[in-house]
C-alpha positions in Angstrom: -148.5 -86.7 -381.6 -145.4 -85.7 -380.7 -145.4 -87.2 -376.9 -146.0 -90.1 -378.6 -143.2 -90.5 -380.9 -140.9 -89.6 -378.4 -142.3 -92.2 -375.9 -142.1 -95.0 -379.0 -138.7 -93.7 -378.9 -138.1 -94.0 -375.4 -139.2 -96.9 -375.2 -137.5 -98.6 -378.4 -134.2 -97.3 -377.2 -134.7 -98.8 -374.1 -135.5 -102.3 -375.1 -132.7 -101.8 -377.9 -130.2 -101.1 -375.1 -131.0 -103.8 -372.8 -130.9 -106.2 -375.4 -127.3 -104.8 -375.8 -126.9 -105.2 -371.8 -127.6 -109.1 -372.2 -124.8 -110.1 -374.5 -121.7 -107.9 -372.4 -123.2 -108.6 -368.7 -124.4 -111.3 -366.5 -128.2 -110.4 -366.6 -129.9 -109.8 -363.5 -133.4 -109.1 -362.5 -132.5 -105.2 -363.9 -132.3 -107.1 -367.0 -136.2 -108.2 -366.8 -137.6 -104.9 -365.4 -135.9 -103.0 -368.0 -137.3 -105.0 -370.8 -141.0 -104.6 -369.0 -140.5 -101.2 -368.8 -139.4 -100.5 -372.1 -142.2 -102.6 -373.6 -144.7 -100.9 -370.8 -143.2 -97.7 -372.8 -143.9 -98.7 -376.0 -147.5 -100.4 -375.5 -148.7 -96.7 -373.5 -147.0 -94.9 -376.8 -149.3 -96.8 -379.0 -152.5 -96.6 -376.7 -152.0 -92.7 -375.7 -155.1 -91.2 -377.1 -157.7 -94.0 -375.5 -156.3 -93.9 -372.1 -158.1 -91.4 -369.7 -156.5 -88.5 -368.5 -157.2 -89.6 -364.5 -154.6 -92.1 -365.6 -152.2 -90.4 -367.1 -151.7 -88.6 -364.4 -151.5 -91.3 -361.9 -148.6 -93.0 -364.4 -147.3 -89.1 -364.3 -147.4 -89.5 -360.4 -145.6 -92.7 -360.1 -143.0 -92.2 -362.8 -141.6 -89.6 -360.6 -140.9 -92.6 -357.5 -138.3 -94.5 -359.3 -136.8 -91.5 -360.9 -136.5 -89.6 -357.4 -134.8 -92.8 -356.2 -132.5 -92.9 -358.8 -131.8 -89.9 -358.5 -131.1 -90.2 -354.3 -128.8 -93.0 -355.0 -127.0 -91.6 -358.2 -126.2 -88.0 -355.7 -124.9 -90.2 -353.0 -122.8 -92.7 -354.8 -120.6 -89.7 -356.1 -120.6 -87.4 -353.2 -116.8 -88.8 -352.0 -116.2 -88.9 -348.1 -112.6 -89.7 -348.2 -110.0 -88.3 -346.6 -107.2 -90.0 -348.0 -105.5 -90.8 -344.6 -107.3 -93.9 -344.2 -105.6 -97.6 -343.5 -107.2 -99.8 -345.7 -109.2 -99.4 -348.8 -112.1 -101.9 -349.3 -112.8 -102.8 -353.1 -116.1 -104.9 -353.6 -115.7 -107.8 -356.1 -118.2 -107.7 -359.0 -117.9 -110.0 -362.2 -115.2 -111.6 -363.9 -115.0 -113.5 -367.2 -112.5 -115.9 -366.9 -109.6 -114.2 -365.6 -110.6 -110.7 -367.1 -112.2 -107.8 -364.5 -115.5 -106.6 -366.2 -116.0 -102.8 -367.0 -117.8 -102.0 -363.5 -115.0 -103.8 -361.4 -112.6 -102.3 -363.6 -114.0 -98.3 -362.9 -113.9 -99.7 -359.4 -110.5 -100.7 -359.1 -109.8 -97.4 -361.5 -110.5 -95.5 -358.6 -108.6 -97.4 -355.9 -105.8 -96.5 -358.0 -106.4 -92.9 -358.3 -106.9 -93.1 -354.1 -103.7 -94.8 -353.8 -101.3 -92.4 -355.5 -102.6 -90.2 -353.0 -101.8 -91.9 -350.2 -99.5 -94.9 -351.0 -99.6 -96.3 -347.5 -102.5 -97.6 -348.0 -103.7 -101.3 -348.0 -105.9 -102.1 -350.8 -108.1 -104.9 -349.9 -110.0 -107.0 -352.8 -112.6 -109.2 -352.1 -114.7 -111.7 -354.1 -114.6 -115.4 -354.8 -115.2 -117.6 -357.4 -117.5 -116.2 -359.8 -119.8 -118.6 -362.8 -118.1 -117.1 -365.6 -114.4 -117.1 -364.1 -111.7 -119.4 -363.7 -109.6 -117.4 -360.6 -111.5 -115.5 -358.4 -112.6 -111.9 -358.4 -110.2 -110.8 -355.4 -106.8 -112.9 -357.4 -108.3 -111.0 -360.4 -108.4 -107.9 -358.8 -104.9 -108.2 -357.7 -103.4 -108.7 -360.7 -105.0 -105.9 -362.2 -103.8 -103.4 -359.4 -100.5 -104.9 -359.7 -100.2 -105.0 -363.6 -100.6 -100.8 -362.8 -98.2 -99.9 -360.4 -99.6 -100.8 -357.1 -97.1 -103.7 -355.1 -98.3 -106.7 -354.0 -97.0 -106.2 -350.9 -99.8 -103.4 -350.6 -102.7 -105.3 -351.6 -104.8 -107.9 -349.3 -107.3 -110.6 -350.9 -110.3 -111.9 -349.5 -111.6 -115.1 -352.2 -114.2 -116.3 -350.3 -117.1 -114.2 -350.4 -120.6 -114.6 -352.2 -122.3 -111.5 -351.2 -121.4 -108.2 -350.4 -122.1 -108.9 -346.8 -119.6 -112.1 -347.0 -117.6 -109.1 -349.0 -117.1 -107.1 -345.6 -117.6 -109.4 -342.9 -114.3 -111.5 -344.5 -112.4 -108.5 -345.0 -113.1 -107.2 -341.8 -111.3 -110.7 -340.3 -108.6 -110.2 -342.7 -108.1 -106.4 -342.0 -108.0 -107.1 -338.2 -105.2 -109.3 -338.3 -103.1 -106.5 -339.8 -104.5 -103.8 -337.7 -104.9 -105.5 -334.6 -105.5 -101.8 -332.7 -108.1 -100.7 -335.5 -108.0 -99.3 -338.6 -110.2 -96.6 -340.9 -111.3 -97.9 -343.7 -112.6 -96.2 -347.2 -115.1 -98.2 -349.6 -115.1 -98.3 -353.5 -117.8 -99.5 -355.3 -119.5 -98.2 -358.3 -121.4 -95.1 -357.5 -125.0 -96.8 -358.4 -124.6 -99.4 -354.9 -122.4 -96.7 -352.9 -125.8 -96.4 -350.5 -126.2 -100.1 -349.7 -122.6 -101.3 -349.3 -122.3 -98.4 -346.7 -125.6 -99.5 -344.9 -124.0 -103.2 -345.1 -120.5 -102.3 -343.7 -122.5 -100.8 -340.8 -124.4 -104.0 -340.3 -121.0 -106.0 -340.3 -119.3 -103.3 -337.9 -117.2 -101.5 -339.9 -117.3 -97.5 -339.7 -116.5 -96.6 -343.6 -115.8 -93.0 -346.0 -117.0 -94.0 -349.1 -115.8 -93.4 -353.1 -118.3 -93.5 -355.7 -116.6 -95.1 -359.1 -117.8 -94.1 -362.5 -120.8 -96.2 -364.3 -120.8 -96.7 -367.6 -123.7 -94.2 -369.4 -125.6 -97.4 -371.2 -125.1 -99.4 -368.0 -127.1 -97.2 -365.8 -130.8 -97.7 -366.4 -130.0 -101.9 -365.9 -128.0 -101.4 -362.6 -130.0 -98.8 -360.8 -133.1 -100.7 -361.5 -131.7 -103.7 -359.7 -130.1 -101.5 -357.3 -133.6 -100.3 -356.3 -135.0 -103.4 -355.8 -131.7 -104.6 -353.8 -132.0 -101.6 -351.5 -136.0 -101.9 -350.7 -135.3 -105.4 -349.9 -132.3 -104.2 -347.3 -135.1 -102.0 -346.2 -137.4 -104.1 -345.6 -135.7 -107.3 -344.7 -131.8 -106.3 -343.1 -131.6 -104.8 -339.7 -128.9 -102.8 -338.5 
């Protein structure tokens, strides 16, 4: 009885929070598998006691994949390779509202800043165009919230045509190589949750990269690293290096 409760609870909570996901973020596939998930969650809660136990411990078994995964992606995403002597820092877009950075970009940026005021002779490189919900793009965005914190605009480079974080780095890379026409180092900040695939996709567009992991939002977690899953077995199974 009490596995059950705490899986109606589970469950409840989850739909409850990506219900709260949909009005503050731009939903995503995440957004759907969450919601099946959750209601997956619930409908097992309510059947526990006719299901047989040769399948409960197959759900057992292959509970433990997406949570081993998570858990891979969450230990990379914060283990920081930096060495703070590097040329250029690379900060991926993500959404904008209007001309506002959202939460995630916002943690991102938060730790391009913290990178900076350790080594100031840094160029900070924002990338991102024109996003649906935005009226300048993510890298103009970007710049201005950098700048409105200390950081000179003489220090910061935007790229504002990019769709994808592939366009992301392949368009920075052109960008980066006009101002360090001998070659540069580069560090990337993302958040921590898509550290592992913006790394395998700065390798695929030739750029050698230290990485920094920024901070993801507790409630945010379950909806990103789902999609970030998915995103990654498709680079698996589709991208070649």
């Amino acid at each position: 009885m009490k596995i059950r409760i705490l899986l109606l609870i589970i469950g409840i909570l989850s739909l409850l929070n990506v219900t709260f996901m949909f009005f503050r973020a731009n939903p995503t596939i995440g957004f759907t598998l969450q919601a099946v998930i959750s209601i997956c969650i619930i409908a097992y809660a309510i059947f526990l006691k006719r299901i047989p136990k040769k399948i409960h411990a197959a759900i057992g078994v292959m509970s433990l994949i997406p949570v081993a995964f998570a858990l891979f992606l969450f230990i990379y995403g914060n283990i920081s390779t930096a060495d703070y002597e590097e040329d250029v820092i690379i900060v991926l877009g993500a959404g904008v509202n209007r001309e506002t950075v959202s939460r995630p970009l916002a943690h991102r940026l938060n730790a391009a800043i913290d990178y900076w005021n350790k080594n100031p002779n840094a160029i900070i490189v924002t990338t991102g165009g024109l996003g649906n919900r935005a009226t300048i793009t993510e890298a103009e965005a970007m710049a201005r919230y950098l700048i409105a914190r200390g950081v000179p605009g003489l220090n910061i480079l935007q790229e504002d045509l990019s769709t994808s974080t592939y366009e992301n780095l392949i368009y920075a890379n052109g960008i980066i190589e006009k101002r360090f026409p001998n070659g540069y180092s580069a560090v990337l900040i993302t958040n921590d949750f898509h550290i592992y695939r913006a790394v395998r996709t700065a390798r695929q567009a030739g750029i050698e990269v230290n990485h920094i992991g920024a901070y993801t939002d507790w409630y945010a977690m379950p909806v990103n690293y789902l999609r970030e899953m998915l995103a990654v077995l498709n680079h698996w199974l589709f991208s070649s290096e």
